[in-house]
Each structure stands twice: as structure tokens, then as C-alpha cells.
PALO-172104 format. One record per residue (C-alpha): x, y, z. Coordinates in steps of 0.25 Angstrom, whole numbers, plus 5000, padded with zeros to 4 digits. Each point is the difference from the previous one (the first is absolute). Example, Ala and Ser with C-alpha at 12.3 -4.5 7.8 and 13.67 -1.06 7.14 Angstrom:
BEGIN
504949825031500650144998
# end
This chain:
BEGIN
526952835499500050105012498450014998499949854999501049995013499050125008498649924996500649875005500350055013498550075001499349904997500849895008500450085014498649995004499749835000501649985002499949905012499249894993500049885007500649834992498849934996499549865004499149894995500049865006499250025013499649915014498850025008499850135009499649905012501249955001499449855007500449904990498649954994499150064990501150084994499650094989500149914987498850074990498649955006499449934988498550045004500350165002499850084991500950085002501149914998499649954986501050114994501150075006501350094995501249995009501550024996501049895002501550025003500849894997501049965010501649974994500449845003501149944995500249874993501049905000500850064989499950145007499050034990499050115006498649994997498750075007499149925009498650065003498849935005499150034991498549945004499449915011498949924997498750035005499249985013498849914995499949935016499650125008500549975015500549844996501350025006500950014989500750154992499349954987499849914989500949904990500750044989499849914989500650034986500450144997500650064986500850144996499650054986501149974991499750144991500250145007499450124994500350145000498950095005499550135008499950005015499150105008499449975013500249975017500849915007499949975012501450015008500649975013501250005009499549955012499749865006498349995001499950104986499449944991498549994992499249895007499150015012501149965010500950094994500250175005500050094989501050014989500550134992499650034988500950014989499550094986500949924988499950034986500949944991499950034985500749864995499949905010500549864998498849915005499849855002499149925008499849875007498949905005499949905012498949925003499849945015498949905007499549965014498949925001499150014990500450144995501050044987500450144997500750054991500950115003500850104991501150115000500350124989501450055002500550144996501450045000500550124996500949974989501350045005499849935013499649865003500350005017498450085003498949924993498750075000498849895002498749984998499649895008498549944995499349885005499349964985499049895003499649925012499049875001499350055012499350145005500249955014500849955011499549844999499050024988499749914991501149974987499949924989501250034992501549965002500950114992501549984994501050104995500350014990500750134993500150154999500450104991500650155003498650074996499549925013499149904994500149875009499749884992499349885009499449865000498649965009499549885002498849955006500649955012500149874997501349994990500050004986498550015002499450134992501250084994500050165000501250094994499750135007500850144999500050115009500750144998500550065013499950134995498549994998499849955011499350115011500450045014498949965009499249914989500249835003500149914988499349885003500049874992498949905000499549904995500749884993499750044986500750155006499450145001500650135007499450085008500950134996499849964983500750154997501449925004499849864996499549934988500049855000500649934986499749865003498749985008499749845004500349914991500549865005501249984993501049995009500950154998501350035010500350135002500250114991501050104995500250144994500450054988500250155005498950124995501550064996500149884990498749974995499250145002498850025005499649925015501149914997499849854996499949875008500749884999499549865003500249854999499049895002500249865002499549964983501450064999499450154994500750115000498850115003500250155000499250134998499550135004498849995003498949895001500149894992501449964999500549914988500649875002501149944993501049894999500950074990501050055011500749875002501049944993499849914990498550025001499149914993501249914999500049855008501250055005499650135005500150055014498950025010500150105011500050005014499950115012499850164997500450104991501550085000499850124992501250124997499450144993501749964991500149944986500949914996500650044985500349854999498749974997499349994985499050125006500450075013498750035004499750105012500449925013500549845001499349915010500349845005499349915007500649865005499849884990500049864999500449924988500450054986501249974991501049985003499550005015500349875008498350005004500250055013499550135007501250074999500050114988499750144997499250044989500450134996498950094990499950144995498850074999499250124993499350115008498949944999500549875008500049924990501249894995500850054991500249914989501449934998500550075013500149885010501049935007500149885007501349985012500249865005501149965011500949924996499649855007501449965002500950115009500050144999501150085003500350135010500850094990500450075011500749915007500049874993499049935009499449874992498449975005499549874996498750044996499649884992498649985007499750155002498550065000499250135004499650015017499250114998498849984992499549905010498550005009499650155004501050084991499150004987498650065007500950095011501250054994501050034998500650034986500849954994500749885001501150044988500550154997500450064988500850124996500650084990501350055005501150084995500949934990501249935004500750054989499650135000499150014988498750074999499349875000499849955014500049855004498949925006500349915012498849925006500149935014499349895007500149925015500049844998500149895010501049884998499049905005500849955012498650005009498749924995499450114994500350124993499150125008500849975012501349964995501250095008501049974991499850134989500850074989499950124992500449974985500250124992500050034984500450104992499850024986500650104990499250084989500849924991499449875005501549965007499349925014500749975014499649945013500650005015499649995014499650105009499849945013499949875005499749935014500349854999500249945014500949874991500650094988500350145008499550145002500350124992501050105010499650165005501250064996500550135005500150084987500150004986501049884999500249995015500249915011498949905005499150045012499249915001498949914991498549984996499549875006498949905000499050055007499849865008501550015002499750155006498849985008499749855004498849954996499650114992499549954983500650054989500150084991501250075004500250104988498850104995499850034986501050114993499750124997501150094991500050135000500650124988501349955000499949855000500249975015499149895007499450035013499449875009499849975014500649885006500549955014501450005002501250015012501250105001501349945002500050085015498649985004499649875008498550004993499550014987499050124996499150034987500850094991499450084988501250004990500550084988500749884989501050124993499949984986501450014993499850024986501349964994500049865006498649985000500149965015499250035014500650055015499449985012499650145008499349975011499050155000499449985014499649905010498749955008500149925014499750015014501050095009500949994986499350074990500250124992499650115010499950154996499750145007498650044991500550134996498550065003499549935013501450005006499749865004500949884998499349884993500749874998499849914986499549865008499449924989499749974985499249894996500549894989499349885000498749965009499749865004499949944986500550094989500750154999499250115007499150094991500550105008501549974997500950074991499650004984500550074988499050104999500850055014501050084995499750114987500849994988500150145000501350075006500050115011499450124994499849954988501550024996500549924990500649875005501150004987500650135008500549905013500549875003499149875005500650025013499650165001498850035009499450074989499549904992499149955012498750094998499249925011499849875007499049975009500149905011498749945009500649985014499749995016500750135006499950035014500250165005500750015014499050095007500749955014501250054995500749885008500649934985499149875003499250034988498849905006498649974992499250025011499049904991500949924999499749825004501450015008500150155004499650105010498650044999500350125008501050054991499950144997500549964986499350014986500049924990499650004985499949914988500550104991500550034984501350065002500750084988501650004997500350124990501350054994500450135012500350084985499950145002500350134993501649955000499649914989499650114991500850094992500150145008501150075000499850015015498949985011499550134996499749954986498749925004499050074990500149964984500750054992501349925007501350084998499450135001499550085014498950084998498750045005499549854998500949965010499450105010498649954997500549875001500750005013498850105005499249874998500749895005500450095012498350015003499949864998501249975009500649924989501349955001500450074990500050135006500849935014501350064994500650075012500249955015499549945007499449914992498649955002499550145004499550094991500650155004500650124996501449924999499349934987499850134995501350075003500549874993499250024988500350144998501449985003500149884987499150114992500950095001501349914997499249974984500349894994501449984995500450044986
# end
């Protein structure tokens, strides 16, 4: 142990005053307007590798979570006046993978690092991970006539989910230049953890020309453009994108992925078109089928509505498992009242294709449903989908339900299904803009035994489901209407649901703290508690002007304040509001979600959030869009429309070492694997290897603290 002990300290004395690392950046200028979003026309900004600290926030419950902000959307304007693009629908990969990860990142510290133009120089960081966790995500954004769509892959080192190493990749746009010619529209969509992006084009005019497009953000080049063109699309980089679907006039909305790491291969796409087939493949043609809803080819048999939910988890309930479960919304079935209400629920091969016996079909009950957690009776008699209304079907996002395979209530090996869907109770004339929502839950056993309860409700007659302060705590406030929280604003108030490993059910919403004059737009966390198959409110973070959540970014050292996440737009939901393919179904790491509770942070492996965030580059706490109709265009302030990502801040405390020295497998024993193991996170500046003060340094302190837990062993 002495040699191990004198080759540490050699090889370390040398490099032992490393600087903390950095990601999210601001512009070198410092003058407010272009900012340094990625310049969707540079080549040099169509791939770039950065690392991304997340930034501990704390919920409602005093639950901590990681907060980074992960992608802007591009510059497709060029000097127009505004930071960048809109963010439309956007999507995490429900599966994550384990694979080898070698390569540079760029890193920073400084406000002005960064890797655009308008940005100085960043670092350079040398990572090789032998087992990386890695995930991925997609956005797509417009202005004017142009779509692009943008993805992320995600490495984590596998005993730390605070640093993510990214891979930011612009995969397709419609036009080669500022104010060129476009003839497509694009929709997101899915993703998968290999970084296929699964997309919808049109020819611009909606439901014109239907194309199914992937793209894999790993293939794709730095310095090489992926253009699409023509309405019947092509690609311009073809080594990264193949088209599945080219042209057809049936009316298709967009698609959805069933992971490479289910189906092999490229991974397979998921569709729906408006003759009520199911279409899937891997490559060009798709088959078509009907066979997916229940009761098919019966006269009572349901017809579907909206996109596609798809988890990689089977359900043991099920005649035939399959290899991953998907839903879609649905309309009419037995013993289904007739309205667009339910959730059709069916497993699939790897292939994609139906399973045969394995479907399930959840109708709300059209009478009153109660709130198991706190007794709550909705009338929900006239009840009906407000999502899969206007724009949502060619745009995005996905999906209107979710379903998942969680962990047992009663402990057994078996895991129980619960699926989820957002209805309006028809208290305005129409349905897409109703703002009176609920969230009905169900839950199914393997053994076929079936529940129902609310999640969450906004009903300006009946009530609004309370924000408490903990598990079982007191009220702190409550979601609302969102024409009770912002006057003359539409429905709906409540996005789709999104569960995570554990069963919980993420949403956005609008609501109003007991001690706050005004309300806010509130991402929320509904705790599931297993036992009494009932929903708590957490209210995870908050957007709003001067009142939203407002962070130091851990890389650019510049405060940025959460302003804004869209809902609904003037007629229907947003396409660039919060869907169930927001948040993965994986937990942090990759860690079993049986080994915590619902309310751990661990079962949370990713959500992502499309918001409005401006950084503070005055430094006078106004946080004012300088592009903004009521701000000050000579503010020195950026702002972004941006994906945001909230991880589990799971580090190597979470793993079975005896001690902080015992980072390298195998656990319970120090040796020279954990030498090479600290060498390594200490060259990456990992936090891993931060184990002495002061913290968020990387010095010989670290190294005399190391040595000092070596030498201790682990206990016997």
C-alpha cells in the first residue's frame, strides 16, 4: 500500500491545483443582443461537446434535485433582434444505455467561455469513461419559415449524476440559409438513448405530404449541414438520416421510438395516421395495422386519437409481455362512455409490432372520481381529452397519456402498471381550451385487480388540488385555472403527465402560494404513494417575471432567472408545452427504482423543461429581456428559449464504498482500482475526486484526503 501511497503522490503533485469546471455560458460581449445561442448556419456550431454542472434547487418538500440548462435553441434570424428561435415540442429517451465514453469537452469557468463565435475560448477537458450512463434528448424550434430540430446525448459517469457530458447536435434544418426558401414544417417527435431522433415533415401546409424521418446525433458530423428539402423529403447529410415514410397523403401526427436498446439495430419508429393505423418499422416501408386497439375489428372497438407513449418496461399482467408497452389516447370502446377520454394501453415485440392479447383499455369513470389522498370528490361526468386538439397532431408533442411499469405496491417481483391522462370537464364551450383540467390516474396489478384516483385538478366551481409542504404536510398553496391565474389568458391549464421509474407524475400548471400576491407557472412532482395508491403535490421549481426560479449557473457564474413555460397558445395547448415523453422512465443512473422510495430523488433519471430564462449579465437582479414588447432594449441581459434539465444530484454517497476512497469497483475493498479511479476523476475534475477542502477546487487537499481514507481501509 506504501508504493500505491508514493505513485499517487508523483503522479498527482504536479497538476494539483486544477481549477471547478463550468458549462452553461453568456456572450463574451457583454451588450445584451445577439448573445451566443448556436448559429444554426455556422458550421461550426452544428456539433459541439461541452460539460454541464448542474445547480442544487430545492423543492417544496426540501427535496434536492439538479437544475442545468442544458440547450438554447438556435439562431436561424441572424441580426433580427432577438437571442434565438422557439422551442416547440421536445422529448427525453425513455431507455438509457450503458456505454464507453472517450473524447473532449469543452469546459469553462468564466462568464464569455463558451464554444460559439461570441464566446472566448473554453478549456479543454480529456474524459474517458469506461461505463457511462448515457441518454438523450430532442427539441424542435421555428421562426418564420424555418424548423430545426435539435438533439442532446448525455454521458454520466455512473457514479455521479451532478456533471453531464453533452453532445449538443443541430440534426436537420429546412433551410441552408438565413431567409431561404423552406417547404417543410417538422414535428418532434421521440428519441432513444443511442441518439436516434425520430421526427414528422410536412409540406408546409398541414397534414399535406407526411414524412417520418430519423436522424442519429451521433452520426451526425462536425462542420457537415443536414438539410431537408423537398416535400416528399431528402437529406442532404444521408450518412445520419434515413427517411421511413416519404410523402404519402394520409394524414400521420408525430412519431415515437421504441429504443435501438429494445428493438436492435437503428431502432424502430412509431406512428399513427388518421385511418386509425398503428404504423411501425425500421426502415422504409412501414407496415400498417389496426390490430393495436382494443376491441379491434369489433363495432365497439376504440379508435385512437393524438401520439404515441411508449415505456422500454413490460407489464407481467399481460397474456404476452412483449419488449416495451405503448398508449395512445382513444375514443369510444367498451365499456367506454363514447367520449375521447380513454387510454389504450398495448405491448409490443421488437419488432413493433402488437402483441396479440396484450391490450388494455382505461376509461374514467363519467360520474366522480375521488382524490385518494385526501378525499376530494370531482364531478367529472362530462369529462374529455384538451390535448389532442389543432396543431398538437403535426407539431408535437407526445404524448397525451403515459404509461409505466413501476415497482410493485406489494412488493412482489411483478410490477404494476399505471397509465395517466389530462381531461377537461367541459365548463368552457369547447374542449381545446377548456381551463378546468384533471389528471386521472390508474393502476393495474399483474393479477388483473384495477384502481382509479385523481392526480390533480384546477376547477375554478369544484376546487383546486393544494401544494403541500412535505410528504403528508401542510398546504402551501394550490394549482389554479390558468384564466383564474393570468386574466384573459385560454385554457388549458394542466399539461399532459408524464411518470417517471417510481410512478410519480410530473406536469406543469399555473398556481399561487399561500404568501405570494401573484400566481406563477409551476413544473410539479405528484409523489406517488404506493400503499394508498394516492398523489402529493411538490411543486419542483417555478417560472415567472422577477419571481421565478433563479440560479447561479455553476459554469458561467451568472445568475439566470426561470421567466416563462408555455401551456396553452390562443386556441389549444402549446406544442411546445410539457408532454409525457418529458421526463425518462429510467431512474438516476440507471439504479433500480425498487431500491428507494417514490419521493427519493433517485427515481427521477431526467426531466427536461422548454423555458424562457434570462441571465443577469448587468448584475443589477432586474433580469430584463432586452427583446422583450415591454422591456428595455438597452438591457445588457440575455435571454434564451431554452431545454432545461432536472437530475437526481446522486453521487458516489449513493454507492456501496466503504468510504470516499473506495470509488473504483470492486466496492468494499481499496486497492489499486481505486488509485486509477481517483487518478481519473481527479484529471477530469470530476466531483468525485473533490473529497478535501475547500470544495470546488481541485488541489493537493483532495489528495491528502484521499490518501489519508486509503490508508484508513475499509473496516472489517
Amino acid at each position: 500500500m506504501q508504493n500505491v501511497r508514493n505513485a499517487l503522490i508523483v503522479a498527482l503533485v504536479a497538476g494539483a491545483a486544477a481549477p471547478a469546471l463550468a458549462q452553461d455560458s453568456v456572450s463574451a460581449a457583454g451588450t445584451g443582443l445577439p448573445g451566443d445561442g448556436p448559429n444554426a448556419y455556422d458550421a461550426a456550431d452544428q456539433v459541439d461537446n461541452f460539460v454541464l454542472d448542474l445547480v442544487p434547487i430545492s423543492t417544496s418538500w426540501g427535496t434536492e434535485f439538479g437544475l442545468g440548462h442544458l440547450h438554447k435553441s438556435p439562431d436561424v434570424d441572424g441580426p433580427s433582434g432577438f437571442f434565438g428561435s422557439l422551442v416547440s415540442a421536445q422529448a427525453i429517451s425513455p431507455d438509457v444505455i450503458v456505454a464507453p465514453l472517450s473524447g473532449d469537452f469543452a469546459f469553462w469557468e468564466t462568464a464569455g467561455a463558451g464554444v460559439t463565435a461570441n464566446n472566448s475560448a473554453p478549456q479543454m477537458l480529456s474524459v474517458d469513461i469506461e461505463n457511462a450512463i448515457q441518454q438523450a434528448t430532442v427539441f424542435s424550434a421555428f421562426s418564420g419559415d424555418s424548423n430545426t430540430i435539435n438533439g442532446s446525448v448525455i454521458w454520466l459517469d455512473p457514479t455521479d449524476s451532478t456533471r453531464l457530458y453533452v453532445k449538443r447536435v443541430l440534426a436537420a434544418n429546412t433551410q441552408a440559409s438565413v431567409g431561404a426558401p423552406a417547404s417543410l414544417a417538422l414535428g418532434v417527435g421521440g428519441v432513444d438513448a443511442d441518439g436516434n431522433v425520430y421526427f414528422r415533415g410536412d409540406g408546409g401546409a398541414t397534414g399535406t405530404i407526411n414524412n417520418y424521418v430519423r436522424t442519429n446525433l451521433c452520426d451526425r458530423s462536425e462542420g457537415v449541414f443536414n438539410t431537408l428539402t423537398g416535400t416528399s423529403i431528402s437529406a442532404s447529410d444521408s450518412a445520419s438520416t434515413s427517411v421511413l415514410l416519404t410523402g404519402t397523403t394520409t394524414a400521420h401526427t408525430v412519431p415515437q421510438a421504441l429504443p435501438a436498446s429494445v428493438s436492435g439495430g437503428a431502432g424502430v419508429m412509431l406512428g399513427q395516421n388518421f385511418n386509425d393505423q398503428y404504423v411501425f418499422g425500421s426502415s422504409s416501408p412501414m407496415t400498417a395495422t389496426s390490430t393495436h386497439l382494443f376491441g379491434a375489428g369489433a363495432p365497439s372497438g376504440s379508435t385512437h386519437r393524438g401520439a404515441i407513449a411508449s415505456t422500454p418496461n413490460t407489464f407481467a399482467g399481460f397474456a404476452n409481455p412483449g419488449a416495451a408497452t405503448l398508449a395512445i389516447l382513444a375514443k369510444g370502446g367498451t365499456p367506454d362512455s363514447g367520449a375521447t377520454e380513454t387510454i389504450n394501453v398495448w405491448a409490443v415485440d421488437a419488432s413493433g409490432a402488437p402483441v396479440a392479447g396484450s391490450r388494455r383499455l382505461f376509461d374514467p369513470t363519467n360520474g366522480t372520481i375521488t382524490d385518494n389522498a385526501n378525499g376530494f370528490m370531482l364531478n367529472t361526468v362530462n369529462g374529455q381529452s384538451v390535448h389532442h386538439y389543432s396543431q398538437t397532431g403535426f407539431n408535437g408533442g407526445s404524448a397525451q397519456v403515459d404509461v409505466q411499469v413501476v415497482p410493485a405496491a406489494d412488493g412482489s417481483v411483478d410490477g404494476d402498471m399505471i397509465a395517466v391522462v389530462t381531461l377537461g370537464e367541459n365548463q368552457a364551450s369547447r374542449f381545446d381550451t377548456d381551463p378546468d383540467n384533471y389528471i386521472v390516474a390508474f393502476r393495474e396489478t399483474a393479477a388483473g385487480v384495477r384502481e382509479e384516483t385523481l392526480v390533480a385538478y384546477t376547477s375554478f366551481v369544484q376546487g383546486n388540488k393544494e401544494i403541500l409542504d412535505g410528504p403528508g404536510g401542510s398546504r402551501v398553496g394550490e394549482i389554479l385555472p390558468i384564466d383564474a391565474a393570468f386574466a384573459g389568458t385560454t385554457g388549458p391549464s394542466v399539461s399532459s403527465p408524464a411518470i417517471d421509474s417510481a410512478g410519480n407524475v410530473w406536469f406543469v400548471a399555473p398556481f399561487q402560494l399561500d404568501s405570494d400576491e401573484f400566481a406563477d407557472t409551476g413544473l410539479f412532482r405528484a409523489v406517488y404513494n404506493p400503499a394508498a395508491f394516492s398523489y402529493e403535490l411538490e411543486l419542483v421549481f417555478r417560472a415567472g417575471f422577477g419571481s421565478g426560479t433563479t440560479v447561479t449557473g455553476a459554469n458561467s457564474g451568472v445568475p439566470y432567472q426561470l421567466q416563462f413555460i408555455s401551456i396553452s397558445d390562443s386556441n389549444s395547448i402549446s406544442s411546445g408545452a410539457f408532454y409525457s415523453s418529458n421526463v425518462s422512465t429510467a431512474a438516476a443512473l440507471n439504479l433500480d427504482p425498487a431500491d428507494f422510495e417514490p419521493v427519493d430523488p433517485e427515481t427521477n433519471g431526467g426531466v427536461v423543461v422548454a423555458v424562457e430564462l434570462v441571465y443577469d449579465i448587468a448584475g443589477d437582479g432586474d433580469f430584463e429581456d432586452p427583446t422583450s414588447a415591454a422591456g428595455d432594449p438597452s438591457s445588457l441581459d440575455e435571454s434564451y428559449t431554452s431545454l432545461v434539465y432536472v437530475g437526481a444530484m446522486t453521487t458516489v454517497d449513493a454507492f456501496p464504498g466503504c468510504n470516499r476512497a473506495d470509488i473504483g469497483l470492486p466496492y468494499g475493498t481499496l486497492d489499486i482500482g481505486d488509485v486509477v479511479a481517483f487518478l481519473t476523476a481527479f484529471g477530469q475534475m470530476n466531483p468525485l475526486a473533490d473529497i478535501g477542502a475547500p470544495m470546488g477546487t481541485y488541489d493537493i487537499g483532495d489528495v491528502v484526503a484521499f490518501l489519508t481514507l486509503f490508508g484508513q481501509g475499509c473496516p472489517q
